[in-house]
N, C-alpha and C positions, 0 to 999 in steps of 0.2 A: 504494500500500500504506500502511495507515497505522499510527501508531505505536505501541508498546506499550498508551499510555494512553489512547488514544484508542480502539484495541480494548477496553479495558477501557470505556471512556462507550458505547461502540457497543453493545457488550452488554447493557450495564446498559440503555439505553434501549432495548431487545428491535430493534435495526434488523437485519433478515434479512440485510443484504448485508455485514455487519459477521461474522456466524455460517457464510457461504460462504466468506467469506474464509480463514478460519482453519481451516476445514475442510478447503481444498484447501492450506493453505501449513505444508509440514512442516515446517519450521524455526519455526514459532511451538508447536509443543510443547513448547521450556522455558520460552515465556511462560506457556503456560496452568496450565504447574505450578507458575509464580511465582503465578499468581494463586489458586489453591489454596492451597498456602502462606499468602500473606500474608492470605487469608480465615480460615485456621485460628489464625494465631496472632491476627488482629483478634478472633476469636470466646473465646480464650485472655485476653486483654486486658480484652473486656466482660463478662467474666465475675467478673473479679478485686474488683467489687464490695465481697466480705467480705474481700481483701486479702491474698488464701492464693495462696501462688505453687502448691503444690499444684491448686488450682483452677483457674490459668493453665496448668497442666500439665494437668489432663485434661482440662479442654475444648478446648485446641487439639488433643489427643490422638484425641481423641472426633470433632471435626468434621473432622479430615482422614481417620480410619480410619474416618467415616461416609460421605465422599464415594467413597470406595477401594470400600466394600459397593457403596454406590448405582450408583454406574459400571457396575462390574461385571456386576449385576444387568439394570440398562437395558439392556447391552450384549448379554446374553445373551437376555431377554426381546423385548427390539425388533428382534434381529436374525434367532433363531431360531424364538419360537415366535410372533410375533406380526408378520413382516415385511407388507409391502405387496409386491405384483410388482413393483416398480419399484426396494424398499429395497437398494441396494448400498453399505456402506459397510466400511471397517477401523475395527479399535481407533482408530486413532489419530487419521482424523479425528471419531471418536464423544468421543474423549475430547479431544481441542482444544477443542470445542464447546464440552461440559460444563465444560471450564476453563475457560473466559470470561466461561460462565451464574452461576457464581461470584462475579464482581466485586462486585456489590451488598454481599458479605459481607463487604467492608472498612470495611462502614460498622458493622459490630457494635460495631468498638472502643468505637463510644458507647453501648455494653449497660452500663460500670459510673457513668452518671448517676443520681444515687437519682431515683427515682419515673417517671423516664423507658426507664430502659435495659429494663425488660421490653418496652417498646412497639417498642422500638426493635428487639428480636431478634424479636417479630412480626410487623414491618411487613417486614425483610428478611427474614426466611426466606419470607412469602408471595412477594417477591419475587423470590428465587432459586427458592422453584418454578415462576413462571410463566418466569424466565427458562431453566429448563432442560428444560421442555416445548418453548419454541422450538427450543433447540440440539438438543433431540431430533431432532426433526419435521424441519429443516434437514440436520443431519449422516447421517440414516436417508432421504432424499427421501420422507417422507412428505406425501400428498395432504392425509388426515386429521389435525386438531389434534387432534382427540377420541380420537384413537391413541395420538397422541403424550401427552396426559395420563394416556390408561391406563399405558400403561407407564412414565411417572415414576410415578405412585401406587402401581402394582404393586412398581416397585423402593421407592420409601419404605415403605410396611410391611416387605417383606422386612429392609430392613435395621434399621430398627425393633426388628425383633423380633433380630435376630443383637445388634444396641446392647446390646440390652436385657437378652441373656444376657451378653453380655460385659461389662457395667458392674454385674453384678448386678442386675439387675432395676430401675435407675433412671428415673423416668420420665423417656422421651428427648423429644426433641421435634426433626425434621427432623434424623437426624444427631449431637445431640450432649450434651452432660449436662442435668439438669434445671434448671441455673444458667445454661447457654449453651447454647440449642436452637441447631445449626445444623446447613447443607448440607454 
């Protein structure tokens, strides 16, 4: 079994058997909520930029009640309306997964570098989607990747659009304010 942090590299580096693992092991569910966490407030962090703790305030706000939608959504869409014969899964290994696909998001902290830190909430949020199409496709035994990306896409607009009502209408991006787009 391996260790917190090393589920965390495991993830990051999309390895499948890293995404199994946590899947079947219920006692790593306060990990995966640490690593939610500590994505929401790195994305809180790279966001602060303009120096507003306000800002730090809602974009960690934003990226953890973004992942909260997306879950959700994934969980509802991958399991009911869109399963494979084969999809058997609970919440809770769906949402281990997706806590893990997460990690990459601890690299946001380096979102408030001037002239870098946009590149840097882009380059991670494409990364936390491909990473959470994995844990999708993993945690739902999907055959299909191309499944598994419908229904992260499907749950990212969804939430998207709930973000979107709920922060007023800001332009979100993956999840989170338009200063710190995250998962």
């Amino acid at each position: 079994m391996q260790s917190f942090v090393q589920r965390m590299i495991g993830a990051a580096r999309l390895d499948v058997s890293t995404y199994e693992e946590v899947e079947h092991d219920r006692s790593a569910t306060g990990q995966a909520a640490g690593v939610i966490v500590l994505a929401a407030l790195a994305a809180g962090i790279g966001a602060m930029a303009g120096g507003s703790l306000q800002l730090f305030l809602l974009s960690a706000i934003a990226a953890l009640l973004g992942w909260v939608i997306w879950a959700a959504i994934i969980w509802l869409v991958g399991t009911k309306l869109l399963p494979e014969a084969q999809t058997e899964a609970d919440i809770g290994q769906l949402l281990r997964t997706l806590g893990f696909a997460a990690a990459p998001g601890l690299l946001r902290v380096l979102g408030f570098i001037p002239l870098i830190g946009g590149i840097v909430f882009l380059v991670v949020n494409v990364w936390m989607l491909i990473t959470t199409v994995i844990a999708v496709r993993q945690a739902l035994d999907y055959q299909s990747t191309w499944r598994a990306v419908g229904v992260c896409l499907i749950g990212w607009v969804v939430q998207l659009l709930i973000l979107g009502l709920f922060f007023g209408g800001a332009q979100m991006g993956m999840g989170g304010s338009a200063s710190a787009p995250a998962l």
